[in-house]
C-alpha positions in Angstrom: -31.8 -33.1 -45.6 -31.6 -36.8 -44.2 -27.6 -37.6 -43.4 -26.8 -41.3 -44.2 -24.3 -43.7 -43.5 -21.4 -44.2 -46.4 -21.4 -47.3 -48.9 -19.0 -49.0 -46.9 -16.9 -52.1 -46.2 -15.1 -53.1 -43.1 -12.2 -55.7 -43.2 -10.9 -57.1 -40.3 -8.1 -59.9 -40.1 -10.5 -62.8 -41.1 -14.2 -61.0 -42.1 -15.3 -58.2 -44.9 -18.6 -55.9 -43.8 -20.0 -54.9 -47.0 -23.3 -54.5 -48.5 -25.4 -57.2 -49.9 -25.0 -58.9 -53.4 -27.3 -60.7 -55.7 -24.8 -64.0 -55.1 -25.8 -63.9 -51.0 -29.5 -65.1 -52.1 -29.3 -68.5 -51.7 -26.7 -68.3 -48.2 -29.3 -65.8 -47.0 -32.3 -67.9 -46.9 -30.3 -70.7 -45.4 -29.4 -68.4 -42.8 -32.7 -67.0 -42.0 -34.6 -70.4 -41.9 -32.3 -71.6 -39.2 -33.8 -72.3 -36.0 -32.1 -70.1 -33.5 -32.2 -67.6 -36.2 -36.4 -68.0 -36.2 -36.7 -67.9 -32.8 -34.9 -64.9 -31.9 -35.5 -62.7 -35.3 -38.3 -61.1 -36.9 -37.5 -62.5 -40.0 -41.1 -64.4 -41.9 -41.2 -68.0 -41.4 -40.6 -69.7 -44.0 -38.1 -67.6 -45.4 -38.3 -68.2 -48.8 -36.0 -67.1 -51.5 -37.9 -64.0 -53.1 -37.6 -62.7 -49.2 -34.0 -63.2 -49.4 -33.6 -61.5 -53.1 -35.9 -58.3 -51.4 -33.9 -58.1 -48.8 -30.9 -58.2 -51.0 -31.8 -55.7 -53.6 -34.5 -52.9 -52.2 -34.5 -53.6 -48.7 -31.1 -53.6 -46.9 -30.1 -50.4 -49.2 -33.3 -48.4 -48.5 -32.1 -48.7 -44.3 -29.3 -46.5 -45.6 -30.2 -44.3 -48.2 -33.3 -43.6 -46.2 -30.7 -42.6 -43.0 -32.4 -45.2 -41.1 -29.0 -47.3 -40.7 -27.5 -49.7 -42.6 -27.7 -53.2 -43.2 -24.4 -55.6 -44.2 -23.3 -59.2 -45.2 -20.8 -60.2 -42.7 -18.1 -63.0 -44.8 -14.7 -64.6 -44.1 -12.1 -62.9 -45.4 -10.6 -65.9 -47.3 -13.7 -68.0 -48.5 -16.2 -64.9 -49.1 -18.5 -66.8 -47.4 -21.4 -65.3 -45.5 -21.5 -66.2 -42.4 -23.7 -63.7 -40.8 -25.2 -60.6 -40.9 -25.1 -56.8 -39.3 -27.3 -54.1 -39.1 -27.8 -50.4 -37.6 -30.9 -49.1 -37.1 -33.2 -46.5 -35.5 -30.7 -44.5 -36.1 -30.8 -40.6 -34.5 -28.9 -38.2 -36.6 -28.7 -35.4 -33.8 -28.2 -37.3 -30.6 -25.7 -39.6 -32.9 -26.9 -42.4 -31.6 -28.1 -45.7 -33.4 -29.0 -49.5 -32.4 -26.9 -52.9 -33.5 -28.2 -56.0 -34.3 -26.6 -59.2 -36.1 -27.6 -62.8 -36.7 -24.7 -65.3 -37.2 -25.1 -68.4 -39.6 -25.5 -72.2 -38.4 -22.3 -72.8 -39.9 -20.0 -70.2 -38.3 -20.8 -70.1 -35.1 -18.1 -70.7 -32.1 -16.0 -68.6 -34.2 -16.3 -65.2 -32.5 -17.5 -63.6 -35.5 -20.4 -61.5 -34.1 -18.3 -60.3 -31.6 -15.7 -59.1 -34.0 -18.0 -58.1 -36.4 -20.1 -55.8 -33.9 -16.8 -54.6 -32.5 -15.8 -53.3 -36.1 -18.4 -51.6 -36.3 -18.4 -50.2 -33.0 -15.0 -48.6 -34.2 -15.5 -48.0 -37.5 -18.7 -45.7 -35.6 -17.0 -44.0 -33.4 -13.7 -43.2 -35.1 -15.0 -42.5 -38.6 -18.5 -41.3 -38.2 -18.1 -39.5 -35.1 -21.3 -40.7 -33.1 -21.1 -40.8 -29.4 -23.6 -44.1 -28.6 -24.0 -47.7 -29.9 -27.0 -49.8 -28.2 -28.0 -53.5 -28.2 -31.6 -55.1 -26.9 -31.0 -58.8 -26.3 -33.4 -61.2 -25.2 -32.8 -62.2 -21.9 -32.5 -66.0 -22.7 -30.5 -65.4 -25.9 -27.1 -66.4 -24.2 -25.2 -65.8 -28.0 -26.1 -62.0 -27.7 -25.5 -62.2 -23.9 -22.0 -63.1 -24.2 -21.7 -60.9 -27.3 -22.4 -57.6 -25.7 -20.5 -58.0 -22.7 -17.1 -59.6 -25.0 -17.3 -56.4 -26.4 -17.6 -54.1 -23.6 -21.0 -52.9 -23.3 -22.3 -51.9 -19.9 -26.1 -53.2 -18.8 -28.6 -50.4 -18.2 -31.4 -52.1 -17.3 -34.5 -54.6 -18.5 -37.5 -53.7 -21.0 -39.9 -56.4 -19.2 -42.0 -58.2 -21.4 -41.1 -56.1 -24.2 -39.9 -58.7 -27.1 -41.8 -61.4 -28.8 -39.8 -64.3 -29.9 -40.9 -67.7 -31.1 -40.4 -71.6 -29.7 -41.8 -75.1 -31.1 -44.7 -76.4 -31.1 -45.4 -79.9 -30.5 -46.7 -80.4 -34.3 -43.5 -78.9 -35.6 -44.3 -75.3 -36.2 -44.1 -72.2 -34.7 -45.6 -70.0 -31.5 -45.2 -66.7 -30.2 -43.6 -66.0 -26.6 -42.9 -63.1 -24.5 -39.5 -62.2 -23.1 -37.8 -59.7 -21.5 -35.6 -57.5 -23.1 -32.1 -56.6 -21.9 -30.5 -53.0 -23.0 -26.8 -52.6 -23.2 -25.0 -49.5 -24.3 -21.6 -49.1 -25.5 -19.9 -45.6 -25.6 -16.5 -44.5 -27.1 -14.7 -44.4 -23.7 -15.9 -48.0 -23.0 -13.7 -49.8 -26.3 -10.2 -48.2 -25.0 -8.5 -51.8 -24.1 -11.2 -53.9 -25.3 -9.5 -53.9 -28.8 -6.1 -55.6 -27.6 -8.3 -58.1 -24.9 -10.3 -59.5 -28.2 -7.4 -60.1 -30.3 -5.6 -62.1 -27.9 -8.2 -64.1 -27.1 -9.6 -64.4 -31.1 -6.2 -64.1 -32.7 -7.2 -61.1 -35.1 -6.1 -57.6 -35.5 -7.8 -54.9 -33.2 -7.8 -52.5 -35.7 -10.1 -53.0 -38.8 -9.8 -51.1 -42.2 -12.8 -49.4 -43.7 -13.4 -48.1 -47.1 
């Protein structure tokens, strides 16, 4: 039988974790059409909105009743607006082990919110579902995720060369293809013991989120 990951939300001091609605459509395929977000995603180019309304309703909650991971909207707290998103996937049941990735919106960011967000749910991972490894693969001139992984604690183990495709400019205004390295980064239970206190002085949010 294929285990999967609870419906869940996560709530920290200033952002909710929680599955996809029908309302995020049109925040969504803002999101995904931002440049950063093109070059350093998957995601099709143009992103249109019946990509976003897939995504919404069959895709994100096949990653987890599948058992593959699971996908969520990241919002502010207050406003209930999305500002990003968060994902786990490639997920292995028996070595409990599973991979994080997150995209943040042009219109959050210098916030700290992937950061926070990956950190709750780093804890909400180890804690609560009892698995014993988190791991991130950032491109190695994606700074954002850079400075991401190590805020949060994860240790380096090494470079996938030429392992990633991501996407640049073209003089005509469109899109190409490039090759970059990879960077993987690991993060194990032991490695969030103090980490939680170090963020929250520096963001000015509580260490501990709440899940249900």
């Amino acid at each position: 039988m294929t285990s999967t990951f609870p419906d869940i939300s996560i709530s920290t001091d200033r952002l909710v974790l929680r599955p996809f609605e029908e309302a995020d459509v049109p925040a969504l395929t803002d999101m995904m059409n931002d440049e950063l977000v093109v070059t350093w995603t998957t995601v099709p180019q143009p992103f249109t909105t019946q990509h976003a309304r897939d995504w919404v309703t069959r895709a994100a909650p096949s990653e987890r009743t599948h058992g593959r991971g699971i996908a969520l909207a990241v919002t502010e707290f207050l406003t209930q607006r999305l500002v990003g998103t968060i994902r786990l996937q490639n997920t292995d049941w028996r070595c409990l082990s599973t991979e994080v990735r997150h995209a943040t919106a042009p219109w959050a960011r210098g916030e700290g919110y992937a950061s926070e967000s990956v950190h709750a749910l780093a804890q909400w991972l180890f804690q609560d579902q009892k698995f014993e490894r988190l791991e991130l693969r950032t491109a190695a001139d994606n700074t954002a995720s850079l400075q991401v992984a190590q805020k949060i604690g994860c240790i380096s183990e090494g470079v996938l060369r030429n392992a990633w495709i991501a996407r640049t400019r073209t003089e005509d205004g469109g899109w190409t293809d490039i090759r970059t390295d990879l960077i993987v980064w690991s993060l194990l239970p032991e490695d969030l013991e103090g980490i939680s206190e170090e963020m929250a002085e520096i963001a000015g949010y509580a260490g501990r989120p709440d899940w249900s």
